[in-house]
C-alpha positions in Angstrom: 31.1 114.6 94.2 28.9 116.9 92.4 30.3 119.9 94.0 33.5 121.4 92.0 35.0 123.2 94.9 35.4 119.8 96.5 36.4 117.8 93.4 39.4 120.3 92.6 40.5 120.3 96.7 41.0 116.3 96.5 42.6 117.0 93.0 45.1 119.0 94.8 45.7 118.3 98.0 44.9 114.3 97.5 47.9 113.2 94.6 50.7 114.2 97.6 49.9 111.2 99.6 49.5 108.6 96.2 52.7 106.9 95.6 53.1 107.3 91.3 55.6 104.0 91.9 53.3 101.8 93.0 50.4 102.5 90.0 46.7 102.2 90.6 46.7 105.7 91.2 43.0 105.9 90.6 42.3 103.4 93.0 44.2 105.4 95.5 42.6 108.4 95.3 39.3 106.5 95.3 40.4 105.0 98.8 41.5 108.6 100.3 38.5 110.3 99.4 36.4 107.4 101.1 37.9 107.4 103.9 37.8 111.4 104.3 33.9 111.0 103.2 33.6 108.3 106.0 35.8 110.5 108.8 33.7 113.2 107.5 30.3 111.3 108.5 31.6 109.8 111.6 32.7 113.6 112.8 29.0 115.2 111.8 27.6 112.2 113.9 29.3 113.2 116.3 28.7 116.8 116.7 24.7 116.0 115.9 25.0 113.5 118.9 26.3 116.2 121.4 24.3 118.9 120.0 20.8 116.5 120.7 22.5 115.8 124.2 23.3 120.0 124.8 19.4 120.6 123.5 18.1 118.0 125.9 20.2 119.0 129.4 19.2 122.5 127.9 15.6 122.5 127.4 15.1 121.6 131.1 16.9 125.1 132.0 13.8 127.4 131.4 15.9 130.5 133.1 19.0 129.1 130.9 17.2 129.0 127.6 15.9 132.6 128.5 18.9 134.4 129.1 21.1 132.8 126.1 18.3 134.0 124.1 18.4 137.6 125.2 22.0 137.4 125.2 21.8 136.0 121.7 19.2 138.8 120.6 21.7 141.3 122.1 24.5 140.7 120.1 22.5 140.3 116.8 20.9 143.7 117.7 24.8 145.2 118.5 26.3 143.6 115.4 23.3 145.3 113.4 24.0 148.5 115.1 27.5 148.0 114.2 26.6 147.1 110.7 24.4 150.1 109.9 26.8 152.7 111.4 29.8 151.4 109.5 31.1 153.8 107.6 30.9 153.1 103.9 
């Protein structure tokens, strides 16, 4: 709620789905942006949950957790490369 960029995306892409007919559009906005905040929560959970799971099953691969770090230090060190030789 403190965040502007998100205030002004429910102000514009929220009022499509609110009926002006039936009033109480307040309320209705209200009730959309809860539900999206709850959605929201439940999805993160959800990705958090799978992530711990991944780490665990992970973290008893000692040769796995080796070689995605070099891989990962490779492409850092190739996307640097790339970066400083970029032509300005």
């Amino acid at each position: 709620m403190l965040n502007p960029k998100i205030m002004l995306f429910f102000l514009a892409f929220l009022p499509q789905f609110v009926d002006p007919a039936h009033g109480k559009q307040g309320w209705a906005l209200l009730l959309l942006g809860v539900a999206f905040a709850f959605n929201g929560t439940l999805f993160n959970l959800a990705v958090a949950w799978v992530a711990a799971r991944a780490r665990s099953r992970l973290g008893r691969m000692q040769r796995l957790v080796v070689w995605v770090r070099r891989v990962t230090g490779l492409v850092f060190i190739s996307l640097g490369l790339r970066l400083a030789l970029a032509a300005r």
